[in-house]
DSSP file (Angstrom, degrees, kcal/mol; ACC not computed):
  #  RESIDUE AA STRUCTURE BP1 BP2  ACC     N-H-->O    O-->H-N    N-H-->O    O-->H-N    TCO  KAPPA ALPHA  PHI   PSI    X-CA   Y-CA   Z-CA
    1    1 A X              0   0    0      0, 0.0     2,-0.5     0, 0.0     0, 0.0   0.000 360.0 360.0 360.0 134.2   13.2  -33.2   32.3
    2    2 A X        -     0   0    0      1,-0.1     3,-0.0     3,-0.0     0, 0.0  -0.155 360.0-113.8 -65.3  99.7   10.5  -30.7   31.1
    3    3 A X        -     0   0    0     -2,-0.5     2,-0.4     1,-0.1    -1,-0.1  -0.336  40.2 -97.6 -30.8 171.2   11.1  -29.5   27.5
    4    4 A X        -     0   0    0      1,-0.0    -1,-0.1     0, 0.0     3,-0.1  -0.899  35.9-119.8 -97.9 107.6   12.0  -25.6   27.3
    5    5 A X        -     0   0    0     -2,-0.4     2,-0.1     1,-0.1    -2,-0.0  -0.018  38.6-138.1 -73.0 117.1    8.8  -23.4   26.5
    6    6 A X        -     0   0    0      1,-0.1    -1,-0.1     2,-0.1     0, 0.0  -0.300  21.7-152.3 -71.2 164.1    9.7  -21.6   23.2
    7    7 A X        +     0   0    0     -2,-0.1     2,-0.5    -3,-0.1   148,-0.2  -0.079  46.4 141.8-133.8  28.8    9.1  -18.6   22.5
    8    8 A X        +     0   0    0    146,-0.1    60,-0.5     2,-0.0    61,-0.4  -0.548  21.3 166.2 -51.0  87.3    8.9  -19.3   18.5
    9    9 A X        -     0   0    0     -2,-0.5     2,-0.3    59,-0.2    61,-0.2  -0.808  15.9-155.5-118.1 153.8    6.1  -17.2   16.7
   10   10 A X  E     -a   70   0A   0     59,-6.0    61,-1.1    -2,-0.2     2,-0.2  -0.934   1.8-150.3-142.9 148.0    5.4  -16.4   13.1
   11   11 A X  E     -     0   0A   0     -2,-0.3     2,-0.4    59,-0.2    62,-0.2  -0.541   7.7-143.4 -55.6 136.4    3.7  -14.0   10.9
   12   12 A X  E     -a   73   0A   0     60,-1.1    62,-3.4    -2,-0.2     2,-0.4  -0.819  15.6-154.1 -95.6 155.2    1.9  -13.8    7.7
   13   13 A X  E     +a   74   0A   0     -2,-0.4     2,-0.6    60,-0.2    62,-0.2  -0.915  12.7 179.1-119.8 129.6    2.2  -10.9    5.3
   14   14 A X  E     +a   75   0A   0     60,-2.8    62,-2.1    -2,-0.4     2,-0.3  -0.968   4.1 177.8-113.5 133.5   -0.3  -10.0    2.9
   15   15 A X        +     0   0    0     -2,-0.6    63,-0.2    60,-0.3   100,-0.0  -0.943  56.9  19.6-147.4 145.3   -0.3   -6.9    0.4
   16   16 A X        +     0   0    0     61,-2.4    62,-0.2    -2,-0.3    -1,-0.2   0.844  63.2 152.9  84.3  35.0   -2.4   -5.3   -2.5
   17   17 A X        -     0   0    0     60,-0.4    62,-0.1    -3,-0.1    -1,-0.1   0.780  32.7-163.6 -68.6 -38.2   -5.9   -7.1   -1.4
   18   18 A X        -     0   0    0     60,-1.0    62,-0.4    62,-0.2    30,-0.2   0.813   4.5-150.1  35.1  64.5   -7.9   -4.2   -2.9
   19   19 A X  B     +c   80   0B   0     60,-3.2    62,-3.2    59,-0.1    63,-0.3   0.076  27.1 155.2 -18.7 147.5  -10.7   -4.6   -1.7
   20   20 A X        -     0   0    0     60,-0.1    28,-0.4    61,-0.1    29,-0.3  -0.482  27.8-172.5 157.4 115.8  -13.8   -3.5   -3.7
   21   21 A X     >  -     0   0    0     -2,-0.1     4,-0.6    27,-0.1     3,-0.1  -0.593  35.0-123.1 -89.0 178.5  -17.5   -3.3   -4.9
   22   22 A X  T >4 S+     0   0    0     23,-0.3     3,-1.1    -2,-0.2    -1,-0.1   0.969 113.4  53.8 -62.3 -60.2  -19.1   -1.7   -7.4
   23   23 A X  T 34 S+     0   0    0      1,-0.3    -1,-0.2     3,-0.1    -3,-0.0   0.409  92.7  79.9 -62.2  -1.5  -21.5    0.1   -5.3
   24   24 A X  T 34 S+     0   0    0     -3,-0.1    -1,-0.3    68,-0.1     2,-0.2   0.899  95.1  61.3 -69.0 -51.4  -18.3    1.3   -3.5
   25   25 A X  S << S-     0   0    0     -3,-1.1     2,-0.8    -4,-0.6    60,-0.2  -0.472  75.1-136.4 -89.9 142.2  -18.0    3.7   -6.3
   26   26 A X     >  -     0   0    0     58,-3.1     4,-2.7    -2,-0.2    -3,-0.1  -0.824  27.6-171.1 -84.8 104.0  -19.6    6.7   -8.2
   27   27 A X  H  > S+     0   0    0     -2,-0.8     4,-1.0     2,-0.2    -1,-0.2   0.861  81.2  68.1 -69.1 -31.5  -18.7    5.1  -11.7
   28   28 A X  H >> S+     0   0    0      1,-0.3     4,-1.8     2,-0.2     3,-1.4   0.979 111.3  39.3 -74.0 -53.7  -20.0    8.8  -13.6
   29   29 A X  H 3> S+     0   0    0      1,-0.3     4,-1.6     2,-0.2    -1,-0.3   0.818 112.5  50.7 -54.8 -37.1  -16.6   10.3  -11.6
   30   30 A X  H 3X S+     0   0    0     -4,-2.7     4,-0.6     3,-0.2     7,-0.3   0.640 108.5  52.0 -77.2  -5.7  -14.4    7.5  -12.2
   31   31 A X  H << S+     0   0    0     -3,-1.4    -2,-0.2    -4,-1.0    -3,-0.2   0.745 124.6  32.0 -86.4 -58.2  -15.3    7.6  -16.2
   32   32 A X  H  < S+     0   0    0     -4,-1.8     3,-0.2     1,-0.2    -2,-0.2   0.746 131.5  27.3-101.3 -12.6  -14.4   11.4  -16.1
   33   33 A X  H  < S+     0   0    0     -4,-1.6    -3,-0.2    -5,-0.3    -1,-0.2   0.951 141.5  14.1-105.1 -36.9  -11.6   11.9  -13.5
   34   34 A X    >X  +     0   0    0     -4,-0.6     3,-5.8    -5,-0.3     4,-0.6  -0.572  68.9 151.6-162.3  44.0   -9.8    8.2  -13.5
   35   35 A X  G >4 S+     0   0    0      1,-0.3     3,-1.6    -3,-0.2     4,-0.3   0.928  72.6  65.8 -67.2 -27.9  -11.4    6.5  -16.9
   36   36 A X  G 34 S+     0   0    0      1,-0.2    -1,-0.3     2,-0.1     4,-0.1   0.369 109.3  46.8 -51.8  -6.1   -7.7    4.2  -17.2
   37   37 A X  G <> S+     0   0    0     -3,-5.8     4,-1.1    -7,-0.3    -1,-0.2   0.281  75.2  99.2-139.5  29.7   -9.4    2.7  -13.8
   38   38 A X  H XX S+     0   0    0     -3,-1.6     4,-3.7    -4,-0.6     3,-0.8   0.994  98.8  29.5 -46.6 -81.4  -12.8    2.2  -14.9
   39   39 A X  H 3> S+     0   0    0     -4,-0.3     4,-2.8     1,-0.2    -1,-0.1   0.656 108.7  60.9 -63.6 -12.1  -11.7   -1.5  -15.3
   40   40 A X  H 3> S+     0   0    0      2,-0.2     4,-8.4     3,-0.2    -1,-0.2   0.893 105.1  53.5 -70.2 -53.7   -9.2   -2.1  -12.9
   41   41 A X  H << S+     0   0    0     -4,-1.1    -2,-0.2    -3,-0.8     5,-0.2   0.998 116.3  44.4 -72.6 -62.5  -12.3   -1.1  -10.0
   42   42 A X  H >< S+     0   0    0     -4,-3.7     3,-1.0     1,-0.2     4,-0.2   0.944 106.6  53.0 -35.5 -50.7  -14.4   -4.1  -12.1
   43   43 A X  H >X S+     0   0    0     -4,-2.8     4,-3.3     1,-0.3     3,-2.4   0.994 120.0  40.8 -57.9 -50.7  -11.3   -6.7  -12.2
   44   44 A X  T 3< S+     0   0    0     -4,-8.4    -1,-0.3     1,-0.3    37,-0.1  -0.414 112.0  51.0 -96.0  76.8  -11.2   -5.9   -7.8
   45   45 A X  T <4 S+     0   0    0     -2,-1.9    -1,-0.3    -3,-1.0   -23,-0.3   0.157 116.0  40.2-159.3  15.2  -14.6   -5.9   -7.1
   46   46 A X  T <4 S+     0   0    0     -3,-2.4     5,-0.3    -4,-0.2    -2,-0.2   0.516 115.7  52.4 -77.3 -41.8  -14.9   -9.3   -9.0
   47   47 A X  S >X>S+     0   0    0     -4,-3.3     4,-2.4     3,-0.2     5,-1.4   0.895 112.3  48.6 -55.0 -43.5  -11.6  -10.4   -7.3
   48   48 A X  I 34>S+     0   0    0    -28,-0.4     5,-0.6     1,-0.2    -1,-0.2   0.971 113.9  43.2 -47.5 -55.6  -13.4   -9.4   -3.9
   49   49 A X  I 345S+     0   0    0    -29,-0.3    -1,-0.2     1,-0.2    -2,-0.2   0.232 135.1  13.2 -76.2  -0.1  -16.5  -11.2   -4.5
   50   50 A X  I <45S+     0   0    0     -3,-1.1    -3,-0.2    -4,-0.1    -1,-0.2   0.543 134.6  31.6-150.6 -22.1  -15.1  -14.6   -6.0
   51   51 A X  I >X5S+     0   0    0     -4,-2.4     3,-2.8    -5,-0.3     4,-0.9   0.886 110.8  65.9-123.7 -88.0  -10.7  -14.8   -5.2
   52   52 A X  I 3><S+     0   0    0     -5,-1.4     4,-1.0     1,-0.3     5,-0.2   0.477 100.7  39.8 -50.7 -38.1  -10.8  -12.7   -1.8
   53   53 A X  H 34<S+     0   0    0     -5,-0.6    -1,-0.3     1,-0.2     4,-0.2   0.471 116.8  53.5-107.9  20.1  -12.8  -15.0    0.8
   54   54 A X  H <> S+     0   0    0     -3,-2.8     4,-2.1     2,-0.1    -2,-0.2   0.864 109.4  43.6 -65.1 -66.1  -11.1  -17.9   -0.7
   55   55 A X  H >X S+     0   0    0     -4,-0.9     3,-2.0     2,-0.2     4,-1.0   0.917 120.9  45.7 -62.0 -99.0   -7.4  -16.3   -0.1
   56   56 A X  H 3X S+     0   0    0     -4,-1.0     4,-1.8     1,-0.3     5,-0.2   0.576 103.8  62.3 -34.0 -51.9   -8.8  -15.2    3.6
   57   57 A X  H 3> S+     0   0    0      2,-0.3     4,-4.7    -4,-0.2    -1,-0.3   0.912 115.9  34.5  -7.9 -71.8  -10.3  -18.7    4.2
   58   58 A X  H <X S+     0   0    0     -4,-2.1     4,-2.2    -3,-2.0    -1,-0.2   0.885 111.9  55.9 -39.0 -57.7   -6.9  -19.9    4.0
   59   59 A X  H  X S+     0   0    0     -4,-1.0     4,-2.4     2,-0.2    -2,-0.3   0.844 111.6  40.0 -75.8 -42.8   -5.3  -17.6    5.2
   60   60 A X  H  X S+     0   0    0     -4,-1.8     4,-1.7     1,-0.2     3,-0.3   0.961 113.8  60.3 -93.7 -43.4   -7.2  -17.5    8.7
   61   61 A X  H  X S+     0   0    0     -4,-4.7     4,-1.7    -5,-0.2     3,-0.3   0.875 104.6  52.3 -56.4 -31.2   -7.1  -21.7    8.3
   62   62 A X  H  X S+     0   0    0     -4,-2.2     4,-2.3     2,-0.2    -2,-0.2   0.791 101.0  58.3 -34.6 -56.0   -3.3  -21.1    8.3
   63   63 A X  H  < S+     0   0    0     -4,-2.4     7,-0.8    -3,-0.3    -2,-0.2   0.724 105.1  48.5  -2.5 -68.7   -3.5  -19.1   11.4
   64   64 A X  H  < S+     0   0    0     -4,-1.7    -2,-0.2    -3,-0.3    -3,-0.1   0.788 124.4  31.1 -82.5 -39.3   -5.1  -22.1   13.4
   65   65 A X  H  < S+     0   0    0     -4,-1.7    -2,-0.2     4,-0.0    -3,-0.2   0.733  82.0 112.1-107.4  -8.9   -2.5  -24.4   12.2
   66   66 A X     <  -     0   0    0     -4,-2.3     2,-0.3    -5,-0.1     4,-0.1   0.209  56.7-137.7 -38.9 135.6    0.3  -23.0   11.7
   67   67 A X  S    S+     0   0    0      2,-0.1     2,-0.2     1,-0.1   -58,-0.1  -0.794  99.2  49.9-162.1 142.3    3.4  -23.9   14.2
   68   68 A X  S    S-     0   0    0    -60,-0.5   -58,-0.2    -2,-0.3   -59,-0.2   0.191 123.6-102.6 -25.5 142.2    5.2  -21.9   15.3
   69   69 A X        -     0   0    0    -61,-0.4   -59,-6.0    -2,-0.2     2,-0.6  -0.297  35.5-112.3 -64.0 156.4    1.6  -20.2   16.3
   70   70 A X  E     -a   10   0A   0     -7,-0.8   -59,-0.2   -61,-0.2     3,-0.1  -0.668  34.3-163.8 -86.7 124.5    1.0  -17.3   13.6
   71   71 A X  E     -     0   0A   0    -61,-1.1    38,-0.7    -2,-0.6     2,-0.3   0.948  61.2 -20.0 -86.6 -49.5    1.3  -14.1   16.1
   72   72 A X  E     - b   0 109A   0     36,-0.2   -60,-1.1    81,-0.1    -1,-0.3  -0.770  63.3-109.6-134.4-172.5   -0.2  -11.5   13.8
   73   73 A X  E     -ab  12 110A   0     36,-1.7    38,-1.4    -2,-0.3     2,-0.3  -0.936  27.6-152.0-127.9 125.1   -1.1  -10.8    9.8
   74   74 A X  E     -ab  13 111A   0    -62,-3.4   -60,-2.8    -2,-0.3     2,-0.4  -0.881  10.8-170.3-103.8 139.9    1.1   -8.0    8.4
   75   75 A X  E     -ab  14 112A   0     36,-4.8    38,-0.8    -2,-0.3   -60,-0.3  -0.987   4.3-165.6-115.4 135.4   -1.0   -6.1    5.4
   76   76 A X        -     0   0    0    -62,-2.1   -61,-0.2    -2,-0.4     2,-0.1   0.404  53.4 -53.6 -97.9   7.6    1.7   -3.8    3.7
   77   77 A X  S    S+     0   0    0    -63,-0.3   -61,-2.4    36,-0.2   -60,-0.4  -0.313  98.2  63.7 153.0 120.6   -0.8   -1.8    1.9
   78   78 A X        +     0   0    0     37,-0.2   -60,-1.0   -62,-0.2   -59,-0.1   0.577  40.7 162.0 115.8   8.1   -3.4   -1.4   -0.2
   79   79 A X        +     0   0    0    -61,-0.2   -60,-3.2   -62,-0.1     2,-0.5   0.727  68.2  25.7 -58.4 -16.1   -6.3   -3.0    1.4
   80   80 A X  B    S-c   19   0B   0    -62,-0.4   -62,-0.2     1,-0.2    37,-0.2  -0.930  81.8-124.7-137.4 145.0   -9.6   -1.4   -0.4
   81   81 A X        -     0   0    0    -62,-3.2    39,-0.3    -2,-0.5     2,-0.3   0.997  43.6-170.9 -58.9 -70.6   -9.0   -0.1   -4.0
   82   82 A X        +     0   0    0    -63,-0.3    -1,-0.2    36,-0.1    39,-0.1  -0.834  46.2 117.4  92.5-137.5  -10.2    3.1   -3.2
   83   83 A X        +     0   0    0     -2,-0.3    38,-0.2    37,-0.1    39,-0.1   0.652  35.6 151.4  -0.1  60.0  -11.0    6.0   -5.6
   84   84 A X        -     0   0    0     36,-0.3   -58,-3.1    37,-0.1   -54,-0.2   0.820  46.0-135.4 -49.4 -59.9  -14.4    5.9   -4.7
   85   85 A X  S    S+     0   0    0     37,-0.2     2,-0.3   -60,-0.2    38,-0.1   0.396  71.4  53.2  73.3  35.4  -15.2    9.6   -5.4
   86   86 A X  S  > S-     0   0    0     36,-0.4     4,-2.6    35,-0.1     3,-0.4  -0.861  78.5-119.9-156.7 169.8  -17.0   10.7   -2.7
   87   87 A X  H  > S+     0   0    0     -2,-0.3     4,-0.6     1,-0.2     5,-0.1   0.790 112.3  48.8 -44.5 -48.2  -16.6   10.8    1.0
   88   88 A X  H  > S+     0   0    0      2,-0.2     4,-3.1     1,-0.1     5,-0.3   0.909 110.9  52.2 -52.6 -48.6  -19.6    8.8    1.9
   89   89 A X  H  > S+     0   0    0     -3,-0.4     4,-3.6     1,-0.2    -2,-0.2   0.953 114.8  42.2 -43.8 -68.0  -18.7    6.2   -0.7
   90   90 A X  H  X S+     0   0    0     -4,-2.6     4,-0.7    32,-0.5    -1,-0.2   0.509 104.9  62.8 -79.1   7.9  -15.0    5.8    0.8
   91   91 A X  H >X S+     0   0    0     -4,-0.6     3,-1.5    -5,-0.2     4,-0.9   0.888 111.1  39.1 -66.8 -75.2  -16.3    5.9    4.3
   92   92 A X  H 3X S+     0   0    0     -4,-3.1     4,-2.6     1,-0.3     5,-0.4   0.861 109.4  66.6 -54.6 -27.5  -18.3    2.5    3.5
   93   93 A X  H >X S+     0   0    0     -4,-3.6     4,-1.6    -5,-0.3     3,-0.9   0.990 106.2  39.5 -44.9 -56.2  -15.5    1.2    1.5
   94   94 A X  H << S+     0   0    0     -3,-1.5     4,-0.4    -4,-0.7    -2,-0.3   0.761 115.0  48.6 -99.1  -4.0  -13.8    1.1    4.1
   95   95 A X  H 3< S+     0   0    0     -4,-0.9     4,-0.4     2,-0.2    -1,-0.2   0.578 105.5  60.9 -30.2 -32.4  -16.4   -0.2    6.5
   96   96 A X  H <X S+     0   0    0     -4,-2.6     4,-1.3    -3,-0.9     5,-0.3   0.819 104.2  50.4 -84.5 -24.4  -17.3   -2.8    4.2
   97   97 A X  H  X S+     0   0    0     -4,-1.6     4,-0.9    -5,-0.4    -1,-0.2   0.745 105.7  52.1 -79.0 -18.0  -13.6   -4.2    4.4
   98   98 A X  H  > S+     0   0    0     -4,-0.4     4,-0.8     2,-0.2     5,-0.4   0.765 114.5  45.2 -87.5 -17.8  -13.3   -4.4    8.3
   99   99 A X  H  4 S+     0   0    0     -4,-0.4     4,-0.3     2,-0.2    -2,-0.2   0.716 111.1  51.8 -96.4 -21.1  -16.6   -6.4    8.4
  100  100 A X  H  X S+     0   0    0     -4,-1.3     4,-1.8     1,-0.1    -2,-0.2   0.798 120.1  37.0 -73.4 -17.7  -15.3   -8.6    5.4
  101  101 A X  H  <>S+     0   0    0     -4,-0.9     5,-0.7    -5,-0.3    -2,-0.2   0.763 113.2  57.4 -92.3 -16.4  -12.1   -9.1    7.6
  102  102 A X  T ><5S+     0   0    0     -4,-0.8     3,-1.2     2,-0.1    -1,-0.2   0.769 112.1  42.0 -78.6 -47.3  -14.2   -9.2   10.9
  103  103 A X  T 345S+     0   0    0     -5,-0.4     2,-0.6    -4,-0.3    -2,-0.2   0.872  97.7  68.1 -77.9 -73.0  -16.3  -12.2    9.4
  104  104 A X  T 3<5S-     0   0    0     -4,-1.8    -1,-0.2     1,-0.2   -44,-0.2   0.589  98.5-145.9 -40.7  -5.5  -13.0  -14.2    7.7
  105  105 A X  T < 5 -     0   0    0     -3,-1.2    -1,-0.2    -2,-0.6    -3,-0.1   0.934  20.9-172.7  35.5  52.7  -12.4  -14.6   12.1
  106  106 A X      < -     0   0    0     -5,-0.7    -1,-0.1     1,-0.1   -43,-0.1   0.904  21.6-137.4 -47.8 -37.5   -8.7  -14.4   11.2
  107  107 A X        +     0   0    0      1,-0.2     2,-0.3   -43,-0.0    -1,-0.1   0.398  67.6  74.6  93.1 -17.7   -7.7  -15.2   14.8
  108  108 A X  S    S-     0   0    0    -35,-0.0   -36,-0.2     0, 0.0    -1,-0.2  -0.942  88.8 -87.4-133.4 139.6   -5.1  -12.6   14.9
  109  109 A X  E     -b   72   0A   0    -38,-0.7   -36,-1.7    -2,-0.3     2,-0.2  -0.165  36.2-143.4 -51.6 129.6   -4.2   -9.3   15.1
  110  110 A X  E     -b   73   0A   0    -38,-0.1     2,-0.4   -36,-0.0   -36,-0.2  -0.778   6.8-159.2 -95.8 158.9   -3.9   -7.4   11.6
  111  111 A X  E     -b   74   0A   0    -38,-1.4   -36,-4.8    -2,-0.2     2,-0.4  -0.988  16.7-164.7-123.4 116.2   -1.0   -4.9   11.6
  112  112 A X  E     -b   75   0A   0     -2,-0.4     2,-0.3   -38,-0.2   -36,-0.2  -0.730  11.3-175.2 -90.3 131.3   -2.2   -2.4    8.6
  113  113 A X        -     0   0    0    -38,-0.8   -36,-0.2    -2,-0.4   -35,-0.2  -0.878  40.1 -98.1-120.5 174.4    0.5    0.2    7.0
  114  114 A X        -     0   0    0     47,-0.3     2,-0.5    -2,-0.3    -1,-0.1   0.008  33.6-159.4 -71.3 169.1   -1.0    2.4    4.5
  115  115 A X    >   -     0   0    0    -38,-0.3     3,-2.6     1,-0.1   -37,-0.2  -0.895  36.3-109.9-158.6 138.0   -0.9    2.0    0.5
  116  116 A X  T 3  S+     0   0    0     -2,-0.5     3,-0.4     1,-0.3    -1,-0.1   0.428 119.6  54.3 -36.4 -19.9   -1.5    4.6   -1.8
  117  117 A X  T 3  S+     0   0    0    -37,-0.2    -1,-0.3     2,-0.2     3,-0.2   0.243  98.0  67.7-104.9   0.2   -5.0    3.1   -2.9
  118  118 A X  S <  S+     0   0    0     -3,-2.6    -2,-0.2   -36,-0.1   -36,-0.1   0.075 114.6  29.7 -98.1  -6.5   -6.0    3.2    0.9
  119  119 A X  S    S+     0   0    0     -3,-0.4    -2,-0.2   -38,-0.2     2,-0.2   0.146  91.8 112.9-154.2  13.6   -5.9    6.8    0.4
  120  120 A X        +     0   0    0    -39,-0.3     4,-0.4    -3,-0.2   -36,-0.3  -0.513  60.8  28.1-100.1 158.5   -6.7    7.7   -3.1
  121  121 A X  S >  S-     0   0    0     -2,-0.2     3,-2.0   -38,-0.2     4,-0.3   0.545 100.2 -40.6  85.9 137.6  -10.0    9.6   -4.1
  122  122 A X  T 3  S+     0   0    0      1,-0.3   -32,-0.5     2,-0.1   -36,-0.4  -0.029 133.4   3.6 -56.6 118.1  -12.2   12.3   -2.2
  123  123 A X  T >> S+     0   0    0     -4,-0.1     4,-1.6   -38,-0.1     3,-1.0  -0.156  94.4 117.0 110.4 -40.5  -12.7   11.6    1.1
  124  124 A X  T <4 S+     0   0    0     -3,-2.0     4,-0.3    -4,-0.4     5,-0.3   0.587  86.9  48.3 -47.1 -27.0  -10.2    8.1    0.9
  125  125 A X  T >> S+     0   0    0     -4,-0.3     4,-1.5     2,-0.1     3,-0.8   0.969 108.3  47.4 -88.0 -50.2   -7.9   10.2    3.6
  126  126 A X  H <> S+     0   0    0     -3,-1.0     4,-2.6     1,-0.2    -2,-0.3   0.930 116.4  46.9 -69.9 -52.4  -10.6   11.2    6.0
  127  127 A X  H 3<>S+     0   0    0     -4,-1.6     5,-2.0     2,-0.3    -1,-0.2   0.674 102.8  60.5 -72.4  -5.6  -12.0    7.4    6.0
  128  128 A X  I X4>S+     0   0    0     -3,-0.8     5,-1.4    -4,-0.3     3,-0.6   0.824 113.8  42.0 -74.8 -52.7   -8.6    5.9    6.5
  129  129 A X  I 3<5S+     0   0    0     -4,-1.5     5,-0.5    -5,-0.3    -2,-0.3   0.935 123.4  32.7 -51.9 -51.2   -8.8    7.9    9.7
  130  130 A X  I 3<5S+     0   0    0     -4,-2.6    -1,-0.3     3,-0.1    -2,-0.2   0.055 126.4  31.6-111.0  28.4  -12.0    7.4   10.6
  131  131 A X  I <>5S+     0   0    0     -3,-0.6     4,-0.5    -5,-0.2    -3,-0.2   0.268 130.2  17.0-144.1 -55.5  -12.7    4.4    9.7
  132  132 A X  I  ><S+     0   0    0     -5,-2.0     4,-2.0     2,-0.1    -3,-0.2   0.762 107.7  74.1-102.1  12.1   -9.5    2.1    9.8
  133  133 A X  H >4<S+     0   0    0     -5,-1.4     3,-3.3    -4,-0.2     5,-0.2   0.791 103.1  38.5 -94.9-109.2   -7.3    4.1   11.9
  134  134 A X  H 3> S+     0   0    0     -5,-0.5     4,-2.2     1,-0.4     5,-0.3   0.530 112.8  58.0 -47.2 -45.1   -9.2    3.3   15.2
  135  135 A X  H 3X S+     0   0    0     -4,-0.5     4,-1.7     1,-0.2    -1,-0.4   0.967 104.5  53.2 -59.8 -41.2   -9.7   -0.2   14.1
  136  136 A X  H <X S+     0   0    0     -3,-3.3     4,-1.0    -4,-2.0    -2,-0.3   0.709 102.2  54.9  -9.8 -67.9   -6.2   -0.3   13.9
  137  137 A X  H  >>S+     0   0    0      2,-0.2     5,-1.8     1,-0.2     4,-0.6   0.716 107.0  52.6 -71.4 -43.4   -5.8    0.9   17.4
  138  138 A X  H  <5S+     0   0    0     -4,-2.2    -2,-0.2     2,-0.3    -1,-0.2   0.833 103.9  54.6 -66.7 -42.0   -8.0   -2.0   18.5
  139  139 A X  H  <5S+     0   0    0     -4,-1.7    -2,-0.2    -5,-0.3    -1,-0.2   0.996 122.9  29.0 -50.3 -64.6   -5.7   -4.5   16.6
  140  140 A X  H  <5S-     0   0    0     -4,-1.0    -2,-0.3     2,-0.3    -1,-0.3   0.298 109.5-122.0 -78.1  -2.5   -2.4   -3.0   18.7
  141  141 A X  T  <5S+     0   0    0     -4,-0.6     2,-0.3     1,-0.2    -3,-0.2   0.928  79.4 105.6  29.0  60.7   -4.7   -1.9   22.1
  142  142 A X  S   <S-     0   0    0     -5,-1.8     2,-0.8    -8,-0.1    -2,-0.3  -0.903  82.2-108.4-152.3 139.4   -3.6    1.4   21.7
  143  143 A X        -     0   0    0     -2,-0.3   -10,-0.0    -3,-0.1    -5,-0.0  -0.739  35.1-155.1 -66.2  91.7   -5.2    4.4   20.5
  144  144 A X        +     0   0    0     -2,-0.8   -10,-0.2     1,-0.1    -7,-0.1  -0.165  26.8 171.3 -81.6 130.6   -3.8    5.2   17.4
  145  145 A X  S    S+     0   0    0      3,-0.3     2,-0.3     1,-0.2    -1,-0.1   0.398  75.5  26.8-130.0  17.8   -3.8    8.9   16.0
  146  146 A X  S    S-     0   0    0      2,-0.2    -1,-0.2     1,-0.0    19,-0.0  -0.959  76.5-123.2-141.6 161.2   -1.3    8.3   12.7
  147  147 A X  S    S+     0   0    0     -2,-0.3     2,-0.5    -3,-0.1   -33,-0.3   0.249  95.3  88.5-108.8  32.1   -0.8    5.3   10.8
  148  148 A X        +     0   0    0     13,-0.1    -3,-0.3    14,-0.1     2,-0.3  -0.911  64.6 136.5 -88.4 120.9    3.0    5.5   11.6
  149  149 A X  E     -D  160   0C   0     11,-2.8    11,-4.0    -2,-0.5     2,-0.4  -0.979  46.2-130.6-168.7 169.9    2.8    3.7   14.7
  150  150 A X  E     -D  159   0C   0     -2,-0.3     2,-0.3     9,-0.2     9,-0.2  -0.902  18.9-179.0-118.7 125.9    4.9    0.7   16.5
  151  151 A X  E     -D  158   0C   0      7,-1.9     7,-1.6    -2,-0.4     2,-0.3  -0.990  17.8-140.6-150.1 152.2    4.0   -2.5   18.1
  152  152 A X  E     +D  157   0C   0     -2,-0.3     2,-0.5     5,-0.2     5,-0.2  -0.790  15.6 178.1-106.3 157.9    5.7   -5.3   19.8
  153  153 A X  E >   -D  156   0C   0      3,-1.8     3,-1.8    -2,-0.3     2,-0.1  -0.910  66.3 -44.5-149.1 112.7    4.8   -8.5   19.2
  154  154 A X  T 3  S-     0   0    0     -2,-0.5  -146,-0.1     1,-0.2  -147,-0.0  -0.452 120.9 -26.7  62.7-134.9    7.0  -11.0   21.2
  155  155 A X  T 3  S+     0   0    0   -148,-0.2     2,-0.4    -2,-0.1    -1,-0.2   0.102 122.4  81.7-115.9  33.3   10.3   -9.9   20.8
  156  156 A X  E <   -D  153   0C   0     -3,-1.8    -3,-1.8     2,-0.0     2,-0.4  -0.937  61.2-145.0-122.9 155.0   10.1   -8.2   17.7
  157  157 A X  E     -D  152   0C   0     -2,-0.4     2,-0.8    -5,-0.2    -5,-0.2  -0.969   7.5-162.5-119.6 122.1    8.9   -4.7   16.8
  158  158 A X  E     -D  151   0C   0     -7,-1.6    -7,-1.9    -2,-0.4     2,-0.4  -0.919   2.1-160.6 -98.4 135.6    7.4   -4.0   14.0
  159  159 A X  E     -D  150   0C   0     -2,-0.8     2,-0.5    -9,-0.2    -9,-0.2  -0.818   4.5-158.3-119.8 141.6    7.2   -0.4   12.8
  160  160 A X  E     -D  149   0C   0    -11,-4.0   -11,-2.8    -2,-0.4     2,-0.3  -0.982  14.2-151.5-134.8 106.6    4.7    0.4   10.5
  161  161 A X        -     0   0    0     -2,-0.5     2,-0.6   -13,-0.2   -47,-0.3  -0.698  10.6-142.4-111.6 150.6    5.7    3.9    8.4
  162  162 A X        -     0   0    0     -2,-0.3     3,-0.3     1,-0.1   -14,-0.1  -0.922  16.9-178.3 -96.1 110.7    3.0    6.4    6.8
  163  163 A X  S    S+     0   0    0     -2,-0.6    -1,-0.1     1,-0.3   -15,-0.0   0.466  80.7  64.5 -78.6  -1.6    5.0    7.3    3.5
  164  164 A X              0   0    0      1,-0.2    -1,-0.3    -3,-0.0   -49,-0.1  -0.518 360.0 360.0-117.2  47.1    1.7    9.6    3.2
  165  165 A X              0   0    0     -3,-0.3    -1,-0.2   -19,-0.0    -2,-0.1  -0.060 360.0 360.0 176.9 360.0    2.1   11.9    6.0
């Protein structure tokens, strides 16, 4: 008699990643507008560059072996530090983070909600948009135009709410 195919999946969740270089930031603005996160933007943009493709390493080797198979990676927030403090800045910010997550070949679909540091600092809303929002969309195959959005994955839905819009 044929075993019964399950229909057993799991997720990982991930939060608070903060992404972050140096050169992500204009330091002269973050000294006068944000100077209590002068160091904070040092601490993640060491954490990126020596903790971060460790933790993803894992995480993607988890992925592969995982059983039940891992269906997606939920991030709950927070993926780039942000307060960049200009537009340009947080545009590549958040380029630089889909290409660190593009290269860690997770294997799975990310499902992104927003986090308050995902959105901080001039311009950090417009690059969220244009930069991860659509990547987003790619994740789910759907064209995404908020990051309140809904996705099934098996037979569970996960709903992913903009507390920022």
């Amino acid at each position: 008699m044929a075993a019964e195919p399950r229909d057993d999946f799991s997720f990982l969740a991930l939060g608070d990643t903060h992404f972050d270089r140096l050169e992500h930031h204009d330091m002269r603005w973050l000294a006068a507008e944000h100077p209590g996160d002068v160091a904070q933007v040092q601490h993640y943009s060491e954490h990126a560059a020596t903790l971060l493709p460790q933790l993803l390493k894992t995480v993607a080797d988890q992925c592969r072996r995982s059983a039940p198979s891992v269906d997606c990676l939920v991030h709950v927030g927070d993926l780039v530090e942000g307060l960049c403090g200009q537009a340009d800045l947080a545009s590549k910010h958040c380029r630089d983070a889909l290409t660190f997550l593009e290269q860690a070949e997770l294997g799975v679909p990310l499902l992104l909600t927003k986090g308050n540091h995902d959105v901080t600092g001039p311009g950090a809303a417009e690059a969220y948009r244009d930069e991860l929002l659509p990547y987003l969309g790619r994740q789910v195959n759907d064209r995404l135009t908020s990051a309140r959005y809904a996705v099934r994955r098996r037979d569970c839905l996960f709903v992913m709410y903009d507390s920022y819009e």
